[in-house]
C-alpha positions in Angstrom: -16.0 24.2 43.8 -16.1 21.1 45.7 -12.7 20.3 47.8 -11.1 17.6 46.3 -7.8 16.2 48.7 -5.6 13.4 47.8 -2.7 12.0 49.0 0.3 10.2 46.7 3.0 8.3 48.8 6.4 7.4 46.9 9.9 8.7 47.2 9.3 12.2 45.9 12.0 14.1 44.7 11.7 17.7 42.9 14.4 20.8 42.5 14.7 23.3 44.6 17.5 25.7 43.0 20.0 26.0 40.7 23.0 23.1 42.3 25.7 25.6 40.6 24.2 28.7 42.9 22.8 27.3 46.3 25.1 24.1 46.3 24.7 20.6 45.4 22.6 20.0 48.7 20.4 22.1 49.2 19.5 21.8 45.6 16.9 19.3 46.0 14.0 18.0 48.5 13.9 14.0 48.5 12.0 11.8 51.2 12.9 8.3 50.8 9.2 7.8 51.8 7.4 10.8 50.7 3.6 11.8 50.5 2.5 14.8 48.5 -0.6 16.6 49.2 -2.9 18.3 46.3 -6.2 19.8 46.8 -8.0 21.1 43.9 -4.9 20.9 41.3 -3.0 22.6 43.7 -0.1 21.1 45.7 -0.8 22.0 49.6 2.0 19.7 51.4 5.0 17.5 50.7 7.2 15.8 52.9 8.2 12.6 54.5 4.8 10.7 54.4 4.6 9.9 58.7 4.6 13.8 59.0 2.2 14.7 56.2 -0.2 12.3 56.7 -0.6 12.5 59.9 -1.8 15.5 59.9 -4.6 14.5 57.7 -8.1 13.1 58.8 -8.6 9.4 58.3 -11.1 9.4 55.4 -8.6 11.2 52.6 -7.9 9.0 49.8 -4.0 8.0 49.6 -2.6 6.4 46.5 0.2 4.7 47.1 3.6 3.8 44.5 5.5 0.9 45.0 8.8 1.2 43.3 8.0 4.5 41.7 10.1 8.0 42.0 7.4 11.4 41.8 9.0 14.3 40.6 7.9 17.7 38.8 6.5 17.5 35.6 9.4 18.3 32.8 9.4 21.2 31.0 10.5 21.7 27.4 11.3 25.2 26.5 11.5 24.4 23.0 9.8 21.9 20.1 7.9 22.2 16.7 4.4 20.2 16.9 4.0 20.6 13.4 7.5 18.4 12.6 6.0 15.5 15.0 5.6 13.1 11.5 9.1 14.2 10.3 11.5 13.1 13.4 14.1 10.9 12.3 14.6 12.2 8.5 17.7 10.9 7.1 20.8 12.9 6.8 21.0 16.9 7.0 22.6 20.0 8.8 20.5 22.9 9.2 19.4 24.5 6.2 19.1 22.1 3.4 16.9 19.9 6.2 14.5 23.2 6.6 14.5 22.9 2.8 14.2 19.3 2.2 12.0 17.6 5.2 10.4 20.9 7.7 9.0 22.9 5.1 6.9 20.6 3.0 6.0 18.8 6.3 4.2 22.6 7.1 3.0 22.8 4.1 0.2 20.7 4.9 -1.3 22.6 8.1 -3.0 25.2 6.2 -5.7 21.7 6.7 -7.4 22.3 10.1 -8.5 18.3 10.5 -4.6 17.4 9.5 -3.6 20.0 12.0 -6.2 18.5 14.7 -4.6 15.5 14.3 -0.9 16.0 14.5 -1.7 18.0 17.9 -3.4 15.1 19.1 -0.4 12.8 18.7 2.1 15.5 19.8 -0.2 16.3 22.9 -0.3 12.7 23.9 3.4 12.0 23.4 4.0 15.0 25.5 2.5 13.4 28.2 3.2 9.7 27.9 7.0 11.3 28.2 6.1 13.2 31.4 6.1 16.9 30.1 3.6 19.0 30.9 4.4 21.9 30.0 6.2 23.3 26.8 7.2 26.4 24.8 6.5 25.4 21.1 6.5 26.3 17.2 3.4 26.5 15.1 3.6 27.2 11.1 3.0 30.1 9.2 -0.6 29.2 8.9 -3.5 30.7 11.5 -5.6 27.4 11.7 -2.5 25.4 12.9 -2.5 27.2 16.3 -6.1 27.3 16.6 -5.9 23.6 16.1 -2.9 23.3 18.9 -4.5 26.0 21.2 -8.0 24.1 21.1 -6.0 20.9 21.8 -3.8 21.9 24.7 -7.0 23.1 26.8 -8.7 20.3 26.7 -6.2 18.6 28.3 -5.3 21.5 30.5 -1.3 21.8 29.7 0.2 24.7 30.7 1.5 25.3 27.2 3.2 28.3 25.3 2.6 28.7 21.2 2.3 31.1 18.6 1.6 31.3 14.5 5.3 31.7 13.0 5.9 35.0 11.5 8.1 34.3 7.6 7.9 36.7 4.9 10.9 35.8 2.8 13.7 32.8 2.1 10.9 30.0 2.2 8.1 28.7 -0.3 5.4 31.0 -0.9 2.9 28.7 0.2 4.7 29.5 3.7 5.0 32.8 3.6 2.9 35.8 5.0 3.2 39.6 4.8 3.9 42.4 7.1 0.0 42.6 7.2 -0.9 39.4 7.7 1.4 38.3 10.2 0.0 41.1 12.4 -3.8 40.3 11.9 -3.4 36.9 12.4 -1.3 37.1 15.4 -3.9 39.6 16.7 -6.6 37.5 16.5 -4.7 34.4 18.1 -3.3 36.4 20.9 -7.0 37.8 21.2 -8.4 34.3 21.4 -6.4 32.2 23.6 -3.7 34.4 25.7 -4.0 33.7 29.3 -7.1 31.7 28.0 -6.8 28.8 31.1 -3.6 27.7 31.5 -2.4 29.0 28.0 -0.2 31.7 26.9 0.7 33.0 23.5 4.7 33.5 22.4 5.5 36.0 18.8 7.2 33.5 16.8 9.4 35.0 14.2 11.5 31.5 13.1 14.6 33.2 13.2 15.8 36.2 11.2 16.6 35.4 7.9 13.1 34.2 7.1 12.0 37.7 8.3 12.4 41.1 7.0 13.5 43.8 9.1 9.7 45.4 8.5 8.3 42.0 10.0 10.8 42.2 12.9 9.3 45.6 13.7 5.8 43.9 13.5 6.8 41.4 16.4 8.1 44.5 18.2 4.5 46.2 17.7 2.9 43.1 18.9 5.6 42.9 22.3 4.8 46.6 23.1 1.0 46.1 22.3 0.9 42.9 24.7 3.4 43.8 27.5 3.3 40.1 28.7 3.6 38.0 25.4 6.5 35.4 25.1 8.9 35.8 22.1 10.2 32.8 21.1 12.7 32.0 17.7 16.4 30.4 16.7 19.5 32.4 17.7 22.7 30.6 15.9 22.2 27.2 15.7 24.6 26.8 12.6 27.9 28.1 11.1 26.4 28.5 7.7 23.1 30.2 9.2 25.1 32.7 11.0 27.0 33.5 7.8 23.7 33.9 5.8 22.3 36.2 8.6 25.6 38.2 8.7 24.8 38.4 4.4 20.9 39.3 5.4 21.7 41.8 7.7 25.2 43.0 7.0 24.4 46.6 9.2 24.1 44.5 12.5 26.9 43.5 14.7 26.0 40.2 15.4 23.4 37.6 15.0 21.8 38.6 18.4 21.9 42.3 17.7 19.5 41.4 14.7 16.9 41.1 17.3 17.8 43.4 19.8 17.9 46.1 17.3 14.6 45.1 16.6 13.2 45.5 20.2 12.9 41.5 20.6 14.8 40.8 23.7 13.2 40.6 27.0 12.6 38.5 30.1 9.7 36.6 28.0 12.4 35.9 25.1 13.4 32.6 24.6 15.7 31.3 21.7 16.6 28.3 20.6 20.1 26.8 20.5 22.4 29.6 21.0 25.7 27.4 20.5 28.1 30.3 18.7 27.5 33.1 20.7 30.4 35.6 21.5 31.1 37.3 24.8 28.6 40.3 23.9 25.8 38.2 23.1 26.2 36.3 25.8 25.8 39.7 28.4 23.7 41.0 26.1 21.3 38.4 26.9 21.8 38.0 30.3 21.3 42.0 30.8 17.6 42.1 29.1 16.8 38.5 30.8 16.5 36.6 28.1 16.3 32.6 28.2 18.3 29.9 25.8 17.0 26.7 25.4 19.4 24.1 25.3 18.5 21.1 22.5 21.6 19.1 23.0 19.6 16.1 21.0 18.7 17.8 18.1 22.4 19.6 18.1 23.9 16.7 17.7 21.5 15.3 15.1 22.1 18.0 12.6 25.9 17.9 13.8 25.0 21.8 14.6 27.6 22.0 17.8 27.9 21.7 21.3 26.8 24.0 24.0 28.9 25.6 26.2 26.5 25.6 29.4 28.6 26.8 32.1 30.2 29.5 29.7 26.6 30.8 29.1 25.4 30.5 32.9 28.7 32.4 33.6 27.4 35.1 32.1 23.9 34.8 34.0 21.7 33.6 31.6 18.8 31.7 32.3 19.0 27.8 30.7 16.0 25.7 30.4 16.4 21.6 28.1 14.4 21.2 25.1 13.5 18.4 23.1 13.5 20.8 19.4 11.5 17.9 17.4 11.7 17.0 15.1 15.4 17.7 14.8 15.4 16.2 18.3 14.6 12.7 17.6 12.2 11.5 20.8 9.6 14.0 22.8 11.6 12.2 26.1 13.6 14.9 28.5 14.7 11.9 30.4 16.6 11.3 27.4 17.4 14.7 26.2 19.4 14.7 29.7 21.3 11.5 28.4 22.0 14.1 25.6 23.0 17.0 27.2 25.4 14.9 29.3 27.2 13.6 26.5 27.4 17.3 25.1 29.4 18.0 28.3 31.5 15.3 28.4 32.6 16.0 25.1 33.7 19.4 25.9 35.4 17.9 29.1 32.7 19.5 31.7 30.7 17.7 34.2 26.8 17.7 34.4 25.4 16.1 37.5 22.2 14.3 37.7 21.0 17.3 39.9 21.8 19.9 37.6 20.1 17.9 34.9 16.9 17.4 36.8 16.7 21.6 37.5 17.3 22.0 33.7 14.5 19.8 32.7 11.5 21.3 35.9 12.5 24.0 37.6 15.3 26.0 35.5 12.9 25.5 32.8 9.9 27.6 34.7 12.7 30.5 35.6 14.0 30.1 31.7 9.9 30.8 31.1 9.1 33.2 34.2 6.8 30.6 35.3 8.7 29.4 38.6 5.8 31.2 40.8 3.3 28.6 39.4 5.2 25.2 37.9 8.7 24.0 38.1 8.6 21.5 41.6 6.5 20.7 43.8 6.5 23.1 46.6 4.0 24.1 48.5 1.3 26.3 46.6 2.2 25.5 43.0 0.3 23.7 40.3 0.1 20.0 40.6 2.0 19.0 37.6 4.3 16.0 38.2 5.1 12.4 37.0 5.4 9.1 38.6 8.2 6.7 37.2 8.8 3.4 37.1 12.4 2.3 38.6 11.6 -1.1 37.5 10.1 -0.2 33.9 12.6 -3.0 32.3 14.6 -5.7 33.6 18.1 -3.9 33.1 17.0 -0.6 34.7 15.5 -2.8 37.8 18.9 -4.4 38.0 20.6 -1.3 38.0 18.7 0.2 40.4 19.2 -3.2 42.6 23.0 -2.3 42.6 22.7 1.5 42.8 24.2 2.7 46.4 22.9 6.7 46.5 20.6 8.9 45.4 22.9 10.8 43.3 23.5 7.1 41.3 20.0 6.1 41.4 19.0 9.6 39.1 22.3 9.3 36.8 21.2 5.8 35.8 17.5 7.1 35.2 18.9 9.8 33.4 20.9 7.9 31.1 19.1 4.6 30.6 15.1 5.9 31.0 12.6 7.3 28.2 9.2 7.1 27.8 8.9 3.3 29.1 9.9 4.7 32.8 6.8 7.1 32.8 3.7 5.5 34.5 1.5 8.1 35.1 1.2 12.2 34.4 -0.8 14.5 36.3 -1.6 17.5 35.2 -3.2 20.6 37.5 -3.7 17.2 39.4 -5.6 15.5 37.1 -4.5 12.0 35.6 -3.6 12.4 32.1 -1.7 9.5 31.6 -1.1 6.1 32.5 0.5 2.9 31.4 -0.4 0.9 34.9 
């Protein structure tokens, strides 16, 4: 392989740990004048841009940012591709939308070319919004996550899927059977886990679409592939945690559905977790298992608010996810505006710093992938964004007035989206760019 060294001088700023655990400053790395070296997708240097650089020889190639912030790549640790044409449909809580809008919508990927193209778009708009890496929902049908798998390497993401596993309480021409659902996610896993940069998650869409045979059958497919993800809902909704206490009137709790099941682990990620009592909450934290936190999509389907600091009390890994199309834009910039708002209206505090490790690096410990993505340390994979503190005339003036760092990233948080994001690199490779 031929050496390939560049330089990329900005201010660079990228999380270092949890602001609740190591303190709010030593939280983060910023250089006001930053260069960032990567070699072969592979980030070997970062720091203020006199040191760095001169320690290079003259002839590397240094692209330099005017008025641009880099920062990790943002991780979403939860989204449906297949609900990508279906964001924004009118007027719905939980289950009568799944009924209404998300199940006809997935009707239609049994159609390899339709589900080409819908991984396309949602590829794309992954990327024009900075994320480049993301934990995400199929449909019941095998050629949808060919379709997405096939997709996500070309473009080298660092992505997470798997076929969703439903045997009962949906259409029939969304169902599967205990047979199936086993074959097919044999064959996927066979195909495409750890294939590049890809890895393959058991995706049982949450409990009462499963039978407690099918549960097992995600349990067989954990125990046969130590190292898969599991990834489904866990009590988004009042009235879905009354049907699962109908469904499964033997269990405890909504949580202990899985757990008795064998479906919680350090590679278990569920979605939402909003109405969780005290022993879910240890319960999770004790087998290492991950909730992602969709505060957009929450407050779309009026589901609830998250508790954060209740959950991270407890020790449980947290990562931010977008959950389109219930969330209603692929931006985590914005899904931060979100989760702020969720806070406030419980009368807790989020900072900008807190918000920035939710969205990179709590997101790679919330998917056990901190060794390789997450920030931009020394050694990891080159994924990271470059936005635009100028990307319209009211963010430009704000910045204009802004007096810290800590001000300068609260109003990027709360006024920037897609429009900020200028370019995306992924395994250091330009992806995307608006310039």
């Amino acid at each position: 392989m031929s050496t390939i060294r560049t330089a990329y001088r900005s201010a660079i700023l990228h999380s270092i740990g949890d602001p609740d655990k190591v303190g709010m400053e030593n939280s983060y790395e910023y250089f006001a004048d930053g260069a960032m070296i990567i070699e072969n997708g592979i980030v070997q240097g970062v720091g203020n841009a006199d040191e760095i650089l001169a320690n290079e020889s003259s002839d590397i190639t240094v692209k330099v940012y005017e008025n641009k912030l880099i920062t990790s790549g943002f991780i979403d640790t939860h989204v449906h591709y297949p609900q990508t044409g279906m964001i924004a449909s009118y007027g719905e809580q939980l289950l009568d939308w799944l009924n209404n809008y998300t199940f006809p919508a997935e009707g239609k990927f049994d159609d390899p070319e339709h589900a080409t193209k819908v991984a396309e778009i949602f590829l794309e708009e992954l990327m024009s919004n900075g994320t480049t890496t993301a934990l995400v929902f199929g449909t019941v049908h095998k050629a949808s996550v060919d379709s997405f798998f096939t997709q996500a390497e070309l473009r080298n993401l660092r992505i997470i899927c798997g076929k969703v596993m439903m045997d009962r309480n949906a259409p029939d021409f969304l169902t599967d059977t205990i047979e199936s659902c086993y074959e097919d996610s044999k064959e996927l896993i066979e195909r495409w886990h750890h294939k590049g940069r890809l890895h393959y998650a058991v995706t049982p869409r949450f409990a009462p679409t499963s039978t407690p045979e099918q549960l097992d059958v995600a349990a067989r497919l954990l125990n046969e592939y130590p190292d898969l993800y599991m990834h489904t809902h866990l009590s988004e909704n009042l009235k879905e945690i009354e049907w699962v206490k109908e469904l499964f009137p033997e269990r405890t709790n909504y949580l202990d559905v899985y757990d008795h099941h064998g479906l919680l682990s350090e590679r278990s990620v569920f979605a939402h977790g909003i109405h969780l009592c005290d022993s879910e909450c240890q319960r999770l934290a004790d087998t290492g298992s991950a909730v992602a936190f969709c505060p957009t999509s929450n407050l779309f389907l009026g589901s609830g608010l998250l508790d954060l600091p209740r959950l991270e009390k407890f020790g449980v890994n947290v990562g931010m996810g977008t959950d389109v199309g219930a969330g209603t834009c692929f931006s985590l910039l914005s899904t931060m505006n979100e989760a702020y708002k969720v806070m406030q209206l419980q009368g807790q505090a989020l900072s900008p710093f807190k918000s920035l490790y939710l969205a990179t690096l709590g997101g790679a410990n919330a998917l056990r992938l901190e060794d390789k993505i997450g920030n931009l340390a020394v050694g990891k994979e080159a994924d990271f964004v470059v936005l635009d503190l100028a990307a319209t005339p009211l963010l430009k003036f704000r910045m204009d007035n802004s007096t810290s760092l800590e001000e300068t990233l609260f109003a990027l948080m709360l006024m920037g989206d897609d429009r900020v994001v200028c370019e995306t690199y992924v395994y250091g490779e330009n992806r995307y760019s608006s310039l």
